[in-house]
C-alpha positions as CSV (number, residue, x, y, z in Angstrom):
1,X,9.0,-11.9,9.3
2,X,7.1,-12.8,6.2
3,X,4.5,-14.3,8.1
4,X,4.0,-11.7,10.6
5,X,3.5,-9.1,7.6
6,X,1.2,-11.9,5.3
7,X,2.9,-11.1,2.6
8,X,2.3,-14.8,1.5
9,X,-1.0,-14.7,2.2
10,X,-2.0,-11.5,0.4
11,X,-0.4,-13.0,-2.6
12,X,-2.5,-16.0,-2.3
13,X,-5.9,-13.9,-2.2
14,X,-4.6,-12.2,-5.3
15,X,-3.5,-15.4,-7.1
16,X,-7.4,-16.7,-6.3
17,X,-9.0,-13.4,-7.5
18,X,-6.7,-13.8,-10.8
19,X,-8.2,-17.3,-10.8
20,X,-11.8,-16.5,-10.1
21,X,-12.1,-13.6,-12.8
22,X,-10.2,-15.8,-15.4
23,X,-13.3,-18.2,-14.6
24,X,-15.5,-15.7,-15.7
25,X,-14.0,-15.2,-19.9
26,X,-16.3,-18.5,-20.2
27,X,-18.6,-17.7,-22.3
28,X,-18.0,-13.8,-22.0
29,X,-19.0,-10.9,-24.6
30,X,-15.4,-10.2,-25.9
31,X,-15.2,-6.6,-24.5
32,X,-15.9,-8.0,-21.0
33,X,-13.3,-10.6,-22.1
34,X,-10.6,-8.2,-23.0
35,X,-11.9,-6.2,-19.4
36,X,-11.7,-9.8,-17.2
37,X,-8.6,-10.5,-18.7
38,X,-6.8,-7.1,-18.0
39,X,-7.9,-7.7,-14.8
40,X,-6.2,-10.9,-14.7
41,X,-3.2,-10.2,-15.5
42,X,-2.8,-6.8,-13.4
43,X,-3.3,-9.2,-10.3
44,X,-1.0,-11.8,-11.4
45,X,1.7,-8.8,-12.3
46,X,0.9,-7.3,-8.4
47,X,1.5,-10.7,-6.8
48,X,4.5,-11.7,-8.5
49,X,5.9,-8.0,-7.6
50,X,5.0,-8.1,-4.0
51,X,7.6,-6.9,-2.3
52,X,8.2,-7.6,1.6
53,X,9.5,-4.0,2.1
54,X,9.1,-0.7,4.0
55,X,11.1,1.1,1.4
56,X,8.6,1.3,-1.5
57,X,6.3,4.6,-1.5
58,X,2.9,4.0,-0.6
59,X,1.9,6.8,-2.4
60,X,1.8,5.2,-6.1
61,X,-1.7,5.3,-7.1
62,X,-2.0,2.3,-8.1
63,X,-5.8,2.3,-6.7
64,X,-6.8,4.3,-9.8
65,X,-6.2,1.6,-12.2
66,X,-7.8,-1.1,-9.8
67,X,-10.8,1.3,-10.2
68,X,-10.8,1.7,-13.7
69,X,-10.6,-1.9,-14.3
70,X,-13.4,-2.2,-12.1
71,X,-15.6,0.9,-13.9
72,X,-14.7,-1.6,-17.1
73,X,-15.9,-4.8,-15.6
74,X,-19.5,-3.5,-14.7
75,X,-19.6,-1.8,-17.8
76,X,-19.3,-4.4,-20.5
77,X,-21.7,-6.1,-18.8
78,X,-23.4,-4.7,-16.2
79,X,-26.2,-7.4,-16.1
80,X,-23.9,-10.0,-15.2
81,X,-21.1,-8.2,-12.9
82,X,-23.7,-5.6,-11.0
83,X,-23.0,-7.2,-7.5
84,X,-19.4,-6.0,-8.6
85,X,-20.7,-2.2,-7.3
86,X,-19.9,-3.8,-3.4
87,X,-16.3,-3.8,-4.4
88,X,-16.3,0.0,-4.1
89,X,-16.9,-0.4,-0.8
90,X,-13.5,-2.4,0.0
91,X,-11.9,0.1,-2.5
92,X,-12.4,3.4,-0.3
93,X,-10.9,1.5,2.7
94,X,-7.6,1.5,1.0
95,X,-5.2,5.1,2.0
96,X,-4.8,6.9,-0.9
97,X,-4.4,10.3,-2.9
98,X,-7.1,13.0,-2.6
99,X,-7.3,12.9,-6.5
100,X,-7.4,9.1,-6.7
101,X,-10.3,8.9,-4.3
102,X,-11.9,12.1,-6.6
103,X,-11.5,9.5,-9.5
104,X,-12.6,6.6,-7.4
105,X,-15.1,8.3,-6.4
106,X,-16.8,9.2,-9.7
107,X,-16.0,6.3,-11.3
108,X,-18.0,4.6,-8.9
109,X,-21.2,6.7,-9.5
110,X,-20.8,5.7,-13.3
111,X,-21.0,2.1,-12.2
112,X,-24.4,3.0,-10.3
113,X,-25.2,4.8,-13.5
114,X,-24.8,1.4,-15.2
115,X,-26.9,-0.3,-13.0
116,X,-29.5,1.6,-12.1
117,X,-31.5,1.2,-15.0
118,X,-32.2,-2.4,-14.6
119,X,-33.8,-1.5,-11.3
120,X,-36.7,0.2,-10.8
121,X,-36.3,3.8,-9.6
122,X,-36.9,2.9,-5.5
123,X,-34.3,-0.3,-5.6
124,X,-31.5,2.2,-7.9
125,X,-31.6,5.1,-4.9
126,X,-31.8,2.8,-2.1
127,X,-28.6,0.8,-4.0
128,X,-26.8,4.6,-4.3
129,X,-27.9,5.2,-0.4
130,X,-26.0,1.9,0.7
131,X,-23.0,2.8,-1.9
132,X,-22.6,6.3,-0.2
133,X,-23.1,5.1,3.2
134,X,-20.3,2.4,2.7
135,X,-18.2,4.9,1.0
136,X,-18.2,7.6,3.7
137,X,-17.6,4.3,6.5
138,X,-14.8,2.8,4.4
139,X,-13.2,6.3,3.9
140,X,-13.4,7.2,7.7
141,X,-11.5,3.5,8.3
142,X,-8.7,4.5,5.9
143,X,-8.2,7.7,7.3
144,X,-8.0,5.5,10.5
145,X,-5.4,3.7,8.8
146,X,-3.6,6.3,7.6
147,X,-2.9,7.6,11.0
148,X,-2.1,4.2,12.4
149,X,0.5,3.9,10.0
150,X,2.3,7.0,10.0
151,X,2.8,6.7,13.8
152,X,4.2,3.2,12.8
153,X,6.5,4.5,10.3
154,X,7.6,6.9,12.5
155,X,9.5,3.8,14.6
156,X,9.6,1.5,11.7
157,X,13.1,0.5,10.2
158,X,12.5,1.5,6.2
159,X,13.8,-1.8,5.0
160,X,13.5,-5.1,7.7
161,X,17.0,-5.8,8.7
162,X,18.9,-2.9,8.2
163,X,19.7,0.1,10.6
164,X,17.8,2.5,8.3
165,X,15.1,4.7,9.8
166,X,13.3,7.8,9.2
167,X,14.4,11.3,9.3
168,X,11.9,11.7,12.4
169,X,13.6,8.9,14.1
170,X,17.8,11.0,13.5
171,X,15.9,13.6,15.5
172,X,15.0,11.7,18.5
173,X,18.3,9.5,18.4
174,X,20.3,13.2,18.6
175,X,20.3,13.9,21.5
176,X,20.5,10.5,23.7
177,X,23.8,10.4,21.9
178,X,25.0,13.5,22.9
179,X,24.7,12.6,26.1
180,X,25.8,9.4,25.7
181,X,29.3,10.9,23.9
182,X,29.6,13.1,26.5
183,X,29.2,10.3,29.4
184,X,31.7,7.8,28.1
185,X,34.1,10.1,26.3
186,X,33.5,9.1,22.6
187,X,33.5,10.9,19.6
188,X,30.6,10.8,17.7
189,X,29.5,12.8,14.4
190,X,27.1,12.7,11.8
191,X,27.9,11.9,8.5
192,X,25.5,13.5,5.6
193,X,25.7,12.5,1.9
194,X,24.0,13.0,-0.9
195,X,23.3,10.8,-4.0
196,X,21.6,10.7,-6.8
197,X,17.9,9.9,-6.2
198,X,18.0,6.5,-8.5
199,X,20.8,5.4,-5.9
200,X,19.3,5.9,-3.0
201,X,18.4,2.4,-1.7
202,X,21.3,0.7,-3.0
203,X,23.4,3.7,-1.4
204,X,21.3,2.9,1.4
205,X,21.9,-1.0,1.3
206,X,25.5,-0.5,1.0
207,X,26.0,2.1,4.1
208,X,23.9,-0.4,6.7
209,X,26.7,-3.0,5.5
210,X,29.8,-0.5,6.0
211,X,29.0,0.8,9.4
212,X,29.0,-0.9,12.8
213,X,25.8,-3.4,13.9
214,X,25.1,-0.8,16.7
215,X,25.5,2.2,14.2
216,X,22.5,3.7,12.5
217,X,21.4,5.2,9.0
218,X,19.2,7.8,8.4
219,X,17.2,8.6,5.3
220,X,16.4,12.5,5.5
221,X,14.8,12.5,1.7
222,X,15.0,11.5,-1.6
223,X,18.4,12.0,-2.4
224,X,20.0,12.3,1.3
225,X,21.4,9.4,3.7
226,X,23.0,10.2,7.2
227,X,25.2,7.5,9.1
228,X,25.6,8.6,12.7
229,X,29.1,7.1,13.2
230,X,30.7,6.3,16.7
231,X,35.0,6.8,16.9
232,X,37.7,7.1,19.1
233,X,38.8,10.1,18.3
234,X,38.7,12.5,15.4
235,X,41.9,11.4,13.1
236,X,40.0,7.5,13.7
237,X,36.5,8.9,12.4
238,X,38.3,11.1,9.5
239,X,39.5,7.3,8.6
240,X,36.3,5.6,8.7
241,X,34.3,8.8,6.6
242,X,36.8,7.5,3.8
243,X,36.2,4.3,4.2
244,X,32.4,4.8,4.1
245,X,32.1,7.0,1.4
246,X,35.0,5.6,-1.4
247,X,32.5,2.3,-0.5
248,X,29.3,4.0,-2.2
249,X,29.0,5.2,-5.5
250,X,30.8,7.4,-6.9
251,X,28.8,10.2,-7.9
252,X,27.8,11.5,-4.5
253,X,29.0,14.6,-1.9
254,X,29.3,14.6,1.8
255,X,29.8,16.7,4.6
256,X,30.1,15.8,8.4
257,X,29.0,17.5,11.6
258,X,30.8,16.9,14.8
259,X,27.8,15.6,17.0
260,X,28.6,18.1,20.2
261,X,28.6,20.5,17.6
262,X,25.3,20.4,16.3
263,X,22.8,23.0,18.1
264,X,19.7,20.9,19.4
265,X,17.0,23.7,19.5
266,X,15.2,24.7,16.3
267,X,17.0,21.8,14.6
268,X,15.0,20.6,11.5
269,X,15.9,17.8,9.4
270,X,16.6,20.8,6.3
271,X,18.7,22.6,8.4
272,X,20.8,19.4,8.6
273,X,20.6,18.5,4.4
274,X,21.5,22.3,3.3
275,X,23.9,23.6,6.2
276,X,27.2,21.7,5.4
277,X,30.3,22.2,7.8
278,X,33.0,20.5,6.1
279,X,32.2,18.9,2.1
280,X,34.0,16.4,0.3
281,X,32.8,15.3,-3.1
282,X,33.5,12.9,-5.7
């Protein structure tokens, strides 16, 4: 699995960059020193952190401080790191926040700034044409990307291994098991619980392990797991919800739904989180 996702491999090219900007403090100006160095170590800290996992939120802007070590690399010296203002290029093909890419954005025009004044005035527009050009390209492929990957998500289990998927995914899986409960006589609910939002994933964790290989976990948000549970019969499933939940931690609540129960149309996954049926707490 590692290999299919290149985690490996992405920490290799971040292992080399550290390697190749460490290279450069030779005979640096010590504020481009200080700069390189920051650098350094931010790419060391991101490859020893790599994490192969669905579960961590894309959404960390992390991009801003890759471009705010870059603004500081071209402008200690901009002399000797100008073909650094390519870089910006690669940075605008990477998803991220509107007000990251605002910041990205105008730090990148205060690296032109830098530079432009050892060119002459027809070589520094023609530079600020090309930077725009590849901005608006790169941005267009990461909204590409974007896309691509939501859809992905969408049938993607949140961490490899594990029976946990995404809200979208509890609303599809409803109602072939309906059917299915119906066909072969099997009880079947839906068991919602709530933890605290630091607990999540190891709630999360622990729930995959409790509940039957062909049993699946939902994550509806930050603070809300469902298990849709398979039983015998009712007194059997009332058995197993106790099981489940004395088995997480302590401070969460719970309620369950009976699974021919639950009204199909105009369902939404916040219908599900703040309509409980039955709650049991501890």
């Amino acid at each position: 699995m590692q290999s299919k996702y290149k985690i490996r491999l992405l920490r290799a090219n971040l292992f080399a960059a550290a390697l190749a900007l460490a290279s450069w403090t030779y005979m640096a100006q010590p504020a481009a020193a200080l700069v390189l160095w920051l650098s350094v170590g931010w790419l060391f800290v991101t490859a020893l952190l790599l994490d192969f996992s669905h579960r961590r939120s894309k959404g960390l802007p992390w991009q801003a401080l890759s471009g705010a070590l870059l603004l500081g690399l071209i402008a200690v010296a901009p002399e000797r790191h100008s073909f650094l203002i390519w870089a910006w290029a690669a940075m605008f093909m990477l998803p991220q926040k509107r007000w990251v890419a605002v910041f990205n954005t105008c730090a990148a025009l205060i690296s032109w700034s830098f530079i432009a004044p050892l060119l002459n005035l027809p070589e520094a527009l023609l530079l600020l044409a090309a930077l725009i050009t590849l901005g608006v390209l790169s941005s267009a492929k990461a909204c590409q990307l974007i896309d691509i990957n939501g859809s992905i998500r969408k049938r993607l289990r949140l961490i490899p291994g594990l029976n946990l998927w995404p809200s979208g995914q509890l609303l599809r899986d409803l109602s072939r098991e309906q059917t299915r409960s119906e066909r072969e006589a099997i009880y079947a609910e839906l068991l919602i619980i709530q933890v605290k939002r630091h607990q999540l994933w190891s709630a999360a964790q622990k729930l995959c392990n409790l509940i039957y290989s062909f049993e699946h976990v939902y994550r509806l948000n930050n603070q809300t797991l469902a298990a849709l549970t398979l039983s015998h019969n009712p007194k059997e499933a009332a058995h197993r919800r106790k099981l489940l939940c004395a088995g997480l931690p302590e401070t969460q609540h719970s309620h369950h739904l009976p699974l021919m129960d639950i009204e199909l149309s105009g369902l939404s996954i916040e219908t599900l989180v703040q309509a409980p049926a039955s709650t049991t707490g501890s």
